[in-house]
C-alpha positions as CSV (number, residue, x, y, z in Angstrom):
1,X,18.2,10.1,-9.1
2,X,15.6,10.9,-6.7
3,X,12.5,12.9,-8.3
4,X,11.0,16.1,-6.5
5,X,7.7,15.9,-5.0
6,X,6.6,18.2,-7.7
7,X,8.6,15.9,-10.3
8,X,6.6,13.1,-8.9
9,X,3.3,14.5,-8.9
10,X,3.8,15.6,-12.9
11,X,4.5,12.6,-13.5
12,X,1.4,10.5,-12.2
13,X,-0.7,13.7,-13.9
14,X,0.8,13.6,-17.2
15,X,0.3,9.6,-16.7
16,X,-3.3,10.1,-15.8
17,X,-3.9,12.5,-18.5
18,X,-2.0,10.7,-21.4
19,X,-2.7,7.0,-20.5
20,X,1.0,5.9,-22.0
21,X,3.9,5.8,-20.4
22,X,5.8,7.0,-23.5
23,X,4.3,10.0,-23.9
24,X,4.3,10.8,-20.1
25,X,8.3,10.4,-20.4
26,X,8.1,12.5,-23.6
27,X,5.6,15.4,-21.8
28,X,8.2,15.1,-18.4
29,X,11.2,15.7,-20.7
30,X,9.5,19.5,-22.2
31,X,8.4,20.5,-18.4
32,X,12.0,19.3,-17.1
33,X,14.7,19.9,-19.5
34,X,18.1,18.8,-18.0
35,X,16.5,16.2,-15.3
36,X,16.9,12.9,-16.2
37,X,13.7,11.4,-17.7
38,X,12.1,8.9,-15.3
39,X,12.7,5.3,-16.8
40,X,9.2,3.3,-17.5
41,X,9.7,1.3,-14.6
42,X,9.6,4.5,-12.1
43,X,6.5,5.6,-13.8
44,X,4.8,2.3,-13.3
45,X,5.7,2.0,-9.6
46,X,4.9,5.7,-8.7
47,X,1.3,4.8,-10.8
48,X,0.9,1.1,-8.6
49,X,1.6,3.4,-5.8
50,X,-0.9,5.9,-6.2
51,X,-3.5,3.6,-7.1
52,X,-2.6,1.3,-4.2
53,X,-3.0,4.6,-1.5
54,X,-6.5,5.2,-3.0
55,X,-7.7,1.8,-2.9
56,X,-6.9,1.3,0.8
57,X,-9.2,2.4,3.4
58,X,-9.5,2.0,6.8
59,X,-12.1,-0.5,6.7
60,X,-9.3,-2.9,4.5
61,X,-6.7,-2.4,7.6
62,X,-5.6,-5.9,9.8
63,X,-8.4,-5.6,13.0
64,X,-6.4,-6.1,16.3
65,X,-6.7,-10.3,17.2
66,X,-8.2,-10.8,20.7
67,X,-5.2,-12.7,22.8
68,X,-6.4,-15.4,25.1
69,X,-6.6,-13.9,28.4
70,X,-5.8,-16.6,31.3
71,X,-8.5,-15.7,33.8
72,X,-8.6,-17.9,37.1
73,X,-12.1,-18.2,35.8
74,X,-11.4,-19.6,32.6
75,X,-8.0,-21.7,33.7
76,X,-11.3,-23.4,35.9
77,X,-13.8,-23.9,33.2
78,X,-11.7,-25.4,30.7
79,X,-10.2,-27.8,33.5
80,X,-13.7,-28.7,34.0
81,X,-14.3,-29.6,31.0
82,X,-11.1,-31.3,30.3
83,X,-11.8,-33.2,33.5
84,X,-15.3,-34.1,32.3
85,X,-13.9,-35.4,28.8
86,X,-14.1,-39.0,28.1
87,X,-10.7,-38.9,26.3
């Protein structure tokens, strides 16, 4: 079952503040009676999650890779050199 955004975020808090997953479950299930209790698994991948968003930054993002532009200019200067090559 899909969890609320709300669901979700009680669950990373009551993580954060606890520190054990089984408690977390056993805080959720008080807060939420009648949901189904996230299974340990969920709570670890919304945690990796979180701390996975607040680890990356801008600066850690792929930079754009320069393609090789074929200028007339440079189609000449490599043939030069290619023609200037003693192999």
């Amino acid at each position: 079952m899909p969890y609320s955004l709300e669901q979700r975020t009680l669950v990373l808090e009551l993580y954060v503040r606890t520190g054990f997953v089984k408690l977390t479950r056993e805080k959720f299930v008080e807060q939420w009676a009648g949901v189904s209790v996230p299974a340990k698994r969920t709570v670890q991948q919304l945690v990796r999650e979180k701390k996975k968003r607040s680890t990356t930054s801008v600066s850690n993002a792929r930079q754009p890779s320069n393609p090789y532009v074929r200028t007339p200019k440079a189609v000449e200067v490599i043939s030069d050199h290619m023609g200037r090559s003693p192999h």
